[in-house]
C-alpha positions as CSV (number, residue, x, y, z in Angstrom):
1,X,48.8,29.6,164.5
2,X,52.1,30.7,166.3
3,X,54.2,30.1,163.1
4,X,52.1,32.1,160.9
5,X,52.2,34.8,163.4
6,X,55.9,34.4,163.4
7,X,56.0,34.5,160.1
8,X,53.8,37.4,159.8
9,X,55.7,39.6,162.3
10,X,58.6,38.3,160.3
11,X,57.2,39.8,157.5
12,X,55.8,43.1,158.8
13,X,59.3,44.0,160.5
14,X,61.6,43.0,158.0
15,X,60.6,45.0,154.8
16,X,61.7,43.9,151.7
17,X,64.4,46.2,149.7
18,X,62.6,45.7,146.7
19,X,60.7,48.8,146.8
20,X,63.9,50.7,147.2
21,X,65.5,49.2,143.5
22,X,63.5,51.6,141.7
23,X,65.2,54.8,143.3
24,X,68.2,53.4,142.7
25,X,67.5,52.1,139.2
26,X,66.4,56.0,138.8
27,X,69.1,58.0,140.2
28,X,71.5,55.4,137.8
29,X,69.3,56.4,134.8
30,X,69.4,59.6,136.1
31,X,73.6,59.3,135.6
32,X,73.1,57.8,132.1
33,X,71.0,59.6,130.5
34,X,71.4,62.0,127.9
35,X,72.3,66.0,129.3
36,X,68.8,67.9,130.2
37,X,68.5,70.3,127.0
38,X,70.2,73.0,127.2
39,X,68.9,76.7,127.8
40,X,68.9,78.6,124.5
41,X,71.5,81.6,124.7
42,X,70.7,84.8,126.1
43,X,70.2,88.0,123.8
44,X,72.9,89.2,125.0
45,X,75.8,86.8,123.6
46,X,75.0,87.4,120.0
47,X,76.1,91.2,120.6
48,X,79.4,89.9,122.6
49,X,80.3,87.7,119.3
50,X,79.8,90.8,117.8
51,X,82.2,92.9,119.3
52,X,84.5,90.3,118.9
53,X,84.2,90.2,115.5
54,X,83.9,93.8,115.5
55,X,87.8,93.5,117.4
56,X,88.6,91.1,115.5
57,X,88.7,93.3,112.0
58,X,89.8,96.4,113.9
59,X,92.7,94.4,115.1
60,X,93.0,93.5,111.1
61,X,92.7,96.8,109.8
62,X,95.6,97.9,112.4
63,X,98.2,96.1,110.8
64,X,97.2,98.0,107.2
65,X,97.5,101.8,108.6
66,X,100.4,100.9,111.0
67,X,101.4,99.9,107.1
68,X,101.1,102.5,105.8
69,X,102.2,105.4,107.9
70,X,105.2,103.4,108.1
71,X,106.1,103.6,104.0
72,X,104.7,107.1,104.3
73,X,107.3,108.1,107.2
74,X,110.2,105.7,105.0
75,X,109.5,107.9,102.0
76,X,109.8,110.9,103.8
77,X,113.2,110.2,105.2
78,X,114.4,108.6,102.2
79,X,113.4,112.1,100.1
80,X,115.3,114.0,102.6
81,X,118.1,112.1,102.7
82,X,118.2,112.2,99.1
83,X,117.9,116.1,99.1
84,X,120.4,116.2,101.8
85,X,122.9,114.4,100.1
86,X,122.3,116.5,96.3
87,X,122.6,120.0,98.1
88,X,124.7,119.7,100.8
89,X,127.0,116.5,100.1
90,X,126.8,116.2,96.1
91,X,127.1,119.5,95.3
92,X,129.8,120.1,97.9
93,X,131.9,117.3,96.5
94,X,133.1,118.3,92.4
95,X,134.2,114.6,92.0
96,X,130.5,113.3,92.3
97,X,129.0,115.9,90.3
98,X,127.1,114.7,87.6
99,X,127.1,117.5,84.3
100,X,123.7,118.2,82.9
101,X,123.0,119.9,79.4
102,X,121.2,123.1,80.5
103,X,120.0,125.9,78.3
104,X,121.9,128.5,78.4
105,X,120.9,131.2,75.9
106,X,122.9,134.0,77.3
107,X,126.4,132.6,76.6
108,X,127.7,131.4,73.0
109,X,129.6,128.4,74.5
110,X,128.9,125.4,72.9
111,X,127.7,122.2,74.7
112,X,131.0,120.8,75.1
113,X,132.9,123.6,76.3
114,X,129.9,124.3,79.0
115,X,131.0,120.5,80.3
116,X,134.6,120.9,79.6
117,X,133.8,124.1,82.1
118,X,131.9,122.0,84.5
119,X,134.6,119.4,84.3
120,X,137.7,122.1,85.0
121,X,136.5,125.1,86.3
122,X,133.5,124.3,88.1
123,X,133.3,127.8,90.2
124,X,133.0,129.3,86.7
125,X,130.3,127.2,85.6
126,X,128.6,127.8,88.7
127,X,128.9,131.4,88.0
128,X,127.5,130.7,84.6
129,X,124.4,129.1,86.2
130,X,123.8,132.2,88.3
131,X,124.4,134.6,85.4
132,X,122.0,133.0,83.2
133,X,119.0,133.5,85.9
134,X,120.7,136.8,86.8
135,X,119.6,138.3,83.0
136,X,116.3,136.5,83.0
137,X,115.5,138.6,86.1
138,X,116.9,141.8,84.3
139,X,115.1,140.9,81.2
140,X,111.1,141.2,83.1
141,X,112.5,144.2,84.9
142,X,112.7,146.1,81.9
143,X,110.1,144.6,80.3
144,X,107.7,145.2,83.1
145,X,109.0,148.8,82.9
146,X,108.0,148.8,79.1
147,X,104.3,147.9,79.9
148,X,103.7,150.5,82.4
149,X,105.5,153.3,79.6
150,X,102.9,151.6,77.3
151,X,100.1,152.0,80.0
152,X,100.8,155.5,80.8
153,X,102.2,157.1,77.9
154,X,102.2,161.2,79.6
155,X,104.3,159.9,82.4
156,X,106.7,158.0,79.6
157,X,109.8,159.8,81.0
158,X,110.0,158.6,84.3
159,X,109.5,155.1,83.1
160,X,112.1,155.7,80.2
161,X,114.7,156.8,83.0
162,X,113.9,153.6,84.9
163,X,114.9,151.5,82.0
164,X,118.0,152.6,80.8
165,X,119.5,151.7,84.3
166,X,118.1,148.1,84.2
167,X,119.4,147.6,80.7
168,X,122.9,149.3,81.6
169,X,123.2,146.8,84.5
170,X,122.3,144.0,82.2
171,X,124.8,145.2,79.2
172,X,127.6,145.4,81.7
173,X,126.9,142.1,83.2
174,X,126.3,140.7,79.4
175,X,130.0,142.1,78.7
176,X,131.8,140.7,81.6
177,X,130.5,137.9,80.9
178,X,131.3,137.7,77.6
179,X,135.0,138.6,78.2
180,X,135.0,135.0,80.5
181,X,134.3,133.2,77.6
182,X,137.0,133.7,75.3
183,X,139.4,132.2,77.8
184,X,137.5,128.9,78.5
185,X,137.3,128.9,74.5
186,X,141.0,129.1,74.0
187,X,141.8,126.8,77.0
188,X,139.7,124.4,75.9
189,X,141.4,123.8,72.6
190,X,144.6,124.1,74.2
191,X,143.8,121.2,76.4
192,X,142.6,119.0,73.2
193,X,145.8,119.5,71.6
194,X,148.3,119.3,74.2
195,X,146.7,118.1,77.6
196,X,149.5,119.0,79.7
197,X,149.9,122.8,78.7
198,X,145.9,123.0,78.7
199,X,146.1,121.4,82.2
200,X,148.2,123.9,83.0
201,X,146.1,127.3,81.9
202,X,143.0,126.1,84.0
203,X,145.5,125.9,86.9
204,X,146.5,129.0,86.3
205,X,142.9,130.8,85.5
206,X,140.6,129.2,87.4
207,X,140.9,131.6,90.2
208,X,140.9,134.4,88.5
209,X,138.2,134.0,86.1
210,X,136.1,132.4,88.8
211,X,136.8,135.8,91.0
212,X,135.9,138.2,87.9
213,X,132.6,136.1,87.4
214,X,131.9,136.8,91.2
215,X,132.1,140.5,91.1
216,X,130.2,141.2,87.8
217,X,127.3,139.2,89.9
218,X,127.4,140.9,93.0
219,X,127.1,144.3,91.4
220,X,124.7,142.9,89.6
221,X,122.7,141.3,92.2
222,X,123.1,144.4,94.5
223,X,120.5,146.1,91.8
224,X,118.0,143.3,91.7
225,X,117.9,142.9,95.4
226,X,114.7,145.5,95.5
227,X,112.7,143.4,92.8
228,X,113.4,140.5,95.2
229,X,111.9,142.5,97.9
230,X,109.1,143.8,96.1
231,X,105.6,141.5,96.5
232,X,104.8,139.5,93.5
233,X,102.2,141.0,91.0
234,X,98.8,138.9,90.6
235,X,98.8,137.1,87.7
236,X,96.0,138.0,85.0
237,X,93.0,134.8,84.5
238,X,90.2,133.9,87.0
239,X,91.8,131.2,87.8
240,X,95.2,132.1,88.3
241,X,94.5,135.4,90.2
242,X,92.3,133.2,92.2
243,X,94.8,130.9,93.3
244,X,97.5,133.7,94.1
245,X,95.2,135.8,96.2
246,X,94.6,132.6,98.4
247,X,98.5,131.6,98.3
248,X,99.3,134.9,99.2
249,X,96.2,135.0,102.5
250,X,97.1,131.7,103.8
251,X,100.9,130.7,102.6
């Protein structure tokens, strides 16, 4: 009876740690096993990859404009510099000009003696150049003179009167002009048959014809300087009238 009540007490005081396994076989299954499932993602993420994308192809575009403004500003240094350099260097510089057939209908020189020209007097040929715009200018002077005679024929007079002093100041440039060229004609065939005495005429007339070119265009240009002043006439069309009247309102 005493033993079993030992053995009871034994019992009752000294509990087993069986019960306590489970916990611990839990919280270790708890360790192992596989992650609780995951929340699904807020509404808000979606937009956030969104903007990133969104980013994403502005930073991508970025690189194209950047581009392009780049090759626009490149092509606008390289035309100035090109424009620079064929007014102000080129042109200064008579070794690195480059001759170019022009038509020139107001002198009787031939092609080749308009380059030998270029070639030995090149003031002249400038000159030439000049002259040659110099009687296309005259040349609508006096025919826009003709179409207001035509217009009003009772008031013919005063237009007559108007004329003849445009087409004296282009006769009188035409012959000054005219007297130039028989030099550079007779110099240039010097030079082609003895290069050393034809050397020696442009050396010596250069200057001088260059200087006689000079003042038949300053008196010339002297009585064209009021049609430069004057405003452009509209041109006749829809179109064209159009256009001018809004160059003229906003240029």
């Amino acid at each position: 009876m005493l033993g079993f009540g030992k053995k009871k007490d034994k019992d009752s005081k000294g509990e087993s740690p069986a019960p306590q396994a489970p916990e611990k076989t839990q919280e270790k299954a708890g360790k192992d096993s596989p992650a609780k499932e995951e929340k699904p993602a807020s509404a808000g993420r979606p937009a956030k990859a969104d903007k990133h994308k969104s980013a994403t192809g502005d930073k991508k575009r970025f690189p194209i404009k950047k581009i392009l403004m780049t090759l626009v500003i490149l092509g606008l240094l390289g035309g100035g510099g090109y424009a620079g350099y064929t007014f102000f260097l080129k042109s200064g510089d008579p070794s690195a000009r480059v001759f170019t057939a022009k038509d020139m209908p107001h002198l009787t020189l031939p092609v080749e003696m308009l380059k030998f020209s270029f070639d030995h007097y090149p003031d002249l040929f400038d000159a030439f150049v000049q002259y040659e715009t110099q009687m296309v200018l005259l040349e609508k002077e006096i025919a826009r003179i003709k179409a207001i005679s035509a217009k009003y024929p009772e008031q013919q007079k005063i237009a007559d009167r108007q004329k003849k002093i445009w087409e004296k100041g282009k006769n009188t440039l035409s012959k000054e002009f005219a007297k130039l060229e028989k030099p550079i004609k007779e110099t240039f065939v010097l030079f082609q048959v003895n290069p050393r005495q034809g050397k020696a005429q442009i050396d010596a007339s250069a200057a001088d014809l260059a200087a006689r070119a000079r003042s038949a265009l300053d008196a010339s240009q002297e009585l064209t300087a009021d049609i430069k002043a004057m405003p452009p006439e509209a041109p006749e069309g829809l179109i064209q009238g159009t256009l001018f009247k809004l160059k003229k309102t906003f240029l």
